[in-house]
N, C-alpha and C positions, 0 to 999 in steps of 0.2 A: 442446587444441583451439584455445589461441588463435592456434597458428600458423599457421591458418586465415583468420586477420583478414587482409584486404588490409590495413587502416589503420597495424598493427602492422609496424613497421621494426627494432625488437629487443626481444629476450629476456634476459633474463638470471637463472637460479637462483643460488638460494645455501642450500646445506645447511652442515651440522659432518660430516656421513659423504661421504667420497670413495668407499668400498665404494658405499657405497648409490647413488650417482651413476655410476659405472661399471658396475651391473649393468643399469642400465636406460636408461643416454643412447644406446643407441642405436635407440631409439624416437624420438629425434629428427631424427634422420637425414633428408634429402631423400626423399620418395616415387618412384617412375620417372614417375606425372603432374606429380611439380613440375619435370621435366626436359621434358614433353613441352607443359606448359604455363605457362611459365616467368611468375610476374606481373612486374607493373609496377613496384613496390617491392622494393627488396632488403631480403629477412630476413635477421639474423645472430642465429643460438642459440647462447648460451655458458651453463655450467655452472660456478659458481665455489666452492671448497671455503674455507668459514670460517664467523666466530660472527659474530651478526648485532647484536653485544657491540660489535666491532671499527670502525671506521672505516676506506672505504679509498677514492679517491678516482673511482676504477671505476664506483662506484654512484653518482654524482650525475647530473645531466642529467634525471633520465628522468620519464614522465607519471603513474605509477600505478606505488605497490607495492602487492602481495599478500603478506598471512601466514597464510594457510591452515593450521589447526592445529598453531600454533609457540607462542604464548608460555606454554600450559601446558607444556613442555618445558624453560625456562629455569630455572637455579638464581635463588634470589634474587637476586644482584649483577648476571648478565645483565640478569635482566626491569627492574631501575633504571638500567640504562645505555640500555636497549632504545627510551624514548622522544627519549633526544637524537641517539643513533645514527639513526633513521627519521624522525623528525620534524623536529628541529632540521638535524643533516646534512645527512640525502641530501632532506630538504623535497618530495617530490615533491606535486603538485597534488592529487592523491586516494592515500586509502590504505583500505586492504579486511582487517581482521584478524577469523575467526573464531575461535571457542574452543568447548569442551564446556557446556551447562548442565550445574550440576551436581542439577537442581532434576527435572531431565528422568530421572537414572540409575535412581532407582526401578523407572522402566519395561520398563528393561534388565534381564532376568533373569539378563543371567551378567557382570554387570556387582556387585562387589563393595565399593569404596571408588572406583577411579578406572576407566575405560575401560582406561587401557595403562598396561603398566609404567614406562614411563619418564615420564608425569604428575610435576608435582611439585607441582601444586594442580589442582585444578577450581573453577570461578568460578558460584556464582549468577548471577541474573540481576542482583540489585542489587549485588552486587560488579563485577562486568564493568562495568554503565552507569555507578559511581563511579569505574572508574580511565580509565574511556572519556574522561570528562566532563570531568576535573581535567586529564587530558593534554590533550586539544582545548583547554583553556582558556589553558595555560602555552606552545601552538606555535599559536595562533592558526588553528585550523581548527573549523571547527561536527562535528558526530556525528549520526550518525541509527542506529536499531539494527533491525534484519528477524534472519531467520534462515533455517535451511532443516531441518524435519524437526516439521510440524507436530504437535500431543499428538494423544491420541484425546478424543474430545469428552465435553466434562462435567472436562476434566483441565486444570487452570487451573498448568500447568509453565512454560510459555512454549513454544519449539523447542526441539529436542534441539541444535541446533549454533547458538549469539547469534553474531550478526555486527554490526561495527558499520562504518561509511562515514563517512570522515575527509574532509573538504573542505576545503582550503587557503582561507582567506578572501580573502587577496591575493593573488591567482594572476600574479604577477612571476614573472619570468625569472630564474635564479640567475646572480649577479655574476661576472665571470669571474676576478673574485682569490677565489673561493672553491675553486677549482679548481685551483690556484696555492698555495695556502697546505696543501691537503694532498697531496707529493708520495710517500709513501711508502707502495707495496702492501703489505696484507698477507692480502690474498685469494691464493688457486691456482686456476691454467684448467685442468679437469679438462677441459672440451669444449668445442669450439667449429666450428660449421660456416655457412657462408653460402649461401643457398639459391640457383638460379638465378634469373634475374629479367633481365627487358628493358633492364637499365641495362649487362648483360654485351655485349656488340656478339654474340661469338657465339654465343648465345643468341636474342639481338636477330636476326639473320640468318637462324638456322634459323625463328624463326617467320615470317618473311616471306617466307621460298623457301616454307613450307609455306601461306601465305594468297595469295602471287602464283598456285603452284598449282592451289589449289582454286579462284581467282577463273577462273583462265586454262580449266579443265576445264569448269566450268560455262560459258562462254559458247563454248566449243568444240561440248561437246554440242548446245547451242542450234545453233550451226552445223550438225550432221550431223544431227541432227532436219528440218531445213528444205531442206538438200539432198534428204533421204531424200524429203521431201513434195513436191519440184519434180519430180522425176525419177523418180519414180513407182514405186519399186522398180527401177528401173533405174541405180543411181548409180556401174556401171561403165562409163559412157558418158562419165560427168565425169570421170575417172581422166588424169591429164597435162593438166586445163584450168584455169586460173585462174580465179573467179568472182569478183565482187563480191559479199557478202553484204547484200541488200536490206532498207534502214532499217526495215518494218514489221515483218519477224521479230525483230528486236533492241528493237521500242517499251517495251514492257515493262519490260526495264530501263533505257534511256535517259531515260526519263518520271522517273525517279530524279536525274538525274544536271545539273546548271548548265548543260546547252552549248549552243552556238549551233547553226543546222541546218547551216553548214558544217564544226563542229567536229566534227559528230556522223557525218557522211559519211567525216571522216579518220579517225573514232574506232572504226569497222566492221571485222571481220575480215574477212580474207580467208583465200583456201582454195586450194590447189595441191596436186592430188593429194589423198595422206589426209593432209596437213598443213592446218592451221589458225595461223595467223598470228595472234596477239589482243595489238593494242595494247599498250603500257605502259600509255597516258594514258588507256584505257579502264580497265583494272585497278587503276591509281592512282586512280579515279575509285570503286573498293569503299571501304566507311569504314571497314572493319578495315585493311587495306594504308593508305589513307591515315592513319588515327591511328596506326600505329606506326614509319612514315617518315619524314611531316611533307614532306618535300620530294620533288619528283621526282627530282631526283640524286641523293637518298640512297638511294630505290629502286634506281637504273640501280647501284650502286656496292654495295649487299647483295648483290644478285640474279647480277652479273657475273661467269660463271666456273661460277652453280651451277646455272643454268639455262637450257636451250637456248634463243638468241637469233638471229633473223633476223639477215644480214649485216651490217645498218649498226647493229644493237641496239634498233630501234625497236619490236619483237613478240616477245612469247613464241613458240616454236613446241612445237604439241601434232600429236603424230600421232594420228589416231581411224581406225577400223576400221568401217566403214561393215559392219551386220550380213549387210546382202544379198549386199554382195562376200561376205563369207565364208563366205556359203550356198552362194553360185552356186562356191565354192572347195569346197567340201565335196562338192558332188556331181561335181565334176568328177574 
């Protein structure tokens, strides 16, 4: 789910099993909405195969590690390397490690000595908040301990899963001869993919052909509404004429928008035919199209090529289908 976070800009797993990472990374994959609505930040998910024993220099930089049920996993000599490797190393600002009570298994009826086979202790609660404590104390971060899998009541166990919330005290920037001093991988990329996102131009393109669009459609209709209401059901009389479209049909959304009463007179569609002519600087004037352009040239220069433009390039053109012509075609 966290890939879901706008705020999140990468990802990165790290298991011992590459099997296990290859049966399931491709659940990480782009979704066809993350292509149809590409965000603002670019995400990059990578998948990396090794012992979390290891140092490598890959893992530094980042905001938050998770170890979601991993250090009952570790043989002895991992789980003693395990606090310099996470803490002292890779130092991230917060860190989130759950484990099993083992105070809670009782409850568990088909639960025997440990939850899973590959356990190689289960931790009470005053075991866990002692090595919680001593570690936060020796890497200079405070601990706080929740959990998730409340008892049944009158059952003084704690949670079935302690968690405990590692806080960096000095929340510093890591140096950048830290970074420098360990050159040598020893992680494997099992997976890695980067999501689309607005920082791509063509990505960046097709959302704004798809918002000049919509912007352009809606004030088109607004047009053939207002013709339809001028012309009285008759709007194959206006067929081959130009019109001016008149400033009070458009109030509405103009009332919206900075301009002066002469800007707002150049800012007006016009209509030729079933064509509809709509502004650039009216469209650029929507705050979707203007927040992901920024500039009006950079509109003129996405949009050019992929979307029908009046001759000098100054209007979208939309053709609309006036419903009455097509009735008075249908009976014909």
């Amino acid at each position: 789910m966290l890939k879901f976070c706008n705020c999140i800009e990468e990802l990165v797993g790290l298991d011992i099993s590459e099997e296990v990472m290859k049966e399931n990374m491709y659940k990480l994959s782009p979704l066809p909405g993350d292509y149809l609505q590409p965000s603002e930040k670019q995400l990059t998910v990578t998948l990396l195969q090794g012992s979390v024993a290891h140092k490598d220099p890959c893992m530094l930089g980042f905001d938050m590690v998770t170890c979601i049920e991993l250090i009952e996993h570790l043989e002895a000599k991992e789980l003693e390397k395990f606090p310099e490797v996470v803490f002292g190393f890779m130092s991230p600002a917060m860190i989130i490690i759950s484990t099993p009570n083992s105070e809670f298994n009782y409850l568990l009826p088909i639960v025997s000595l440990f939850r899973h086979p590959d356990h190689k202790f289960e931790w009470n609660r005053t075991q866990f908040q002692n090595w919680a404590v001593d570690v936060a104390a020796r890497y200079d971060y405070t601990v706080e301990f929740t959990g998730v899998g409340a008892p049944p009541h009158g059952k003084d166990v704690g949670f079935c899963t302690q968690i405990g919330v590692f806080v960096r005290k000095n929340l510093r920037n890591i140096k950048p001869e830290r970074f420098e001093e360990y050159q040598r991988r020893v992680y494997k990329t099992v997976f890695k993919v980067i999501y689309p996102s607005l920082k791509d131009e063509k990505y960046l393109q097709n959302a704004v052909v798809n918002e000049v669009f919509r912007a352009a459609e809606i004030i088109a209709r607004k047009q053939l509404d207002y013709r339809k209401s001028e012309c009285k059901k008759q709007c194959s009389s206006l067929i081959g004429t130009e019109s001016q479209f008149q400033q009070s049909s458009f109030q509405m959304y103009m009332d919206d928008f900075p301009f002066s009463e002469a800007d707002s007179e150049i800012m007006q569609p016009t209509a030729g035919g079933n064509i509809i002519y709509v502004p650039l600087g009216k469209i650029f004037s929507f705050s979707k199209v203007n927040q992901l352009c920024g500039t009006f040239e950079k509109l003129s220069k996405l949009i050019t090529g992929k979307i029908p433009l009046s001759h000098d390039g100054s209007a979208v053109m939309i053709e609309m289908e006036c419903e009455d012509e097509q009735q008075n075609d249908d009976n014909n």
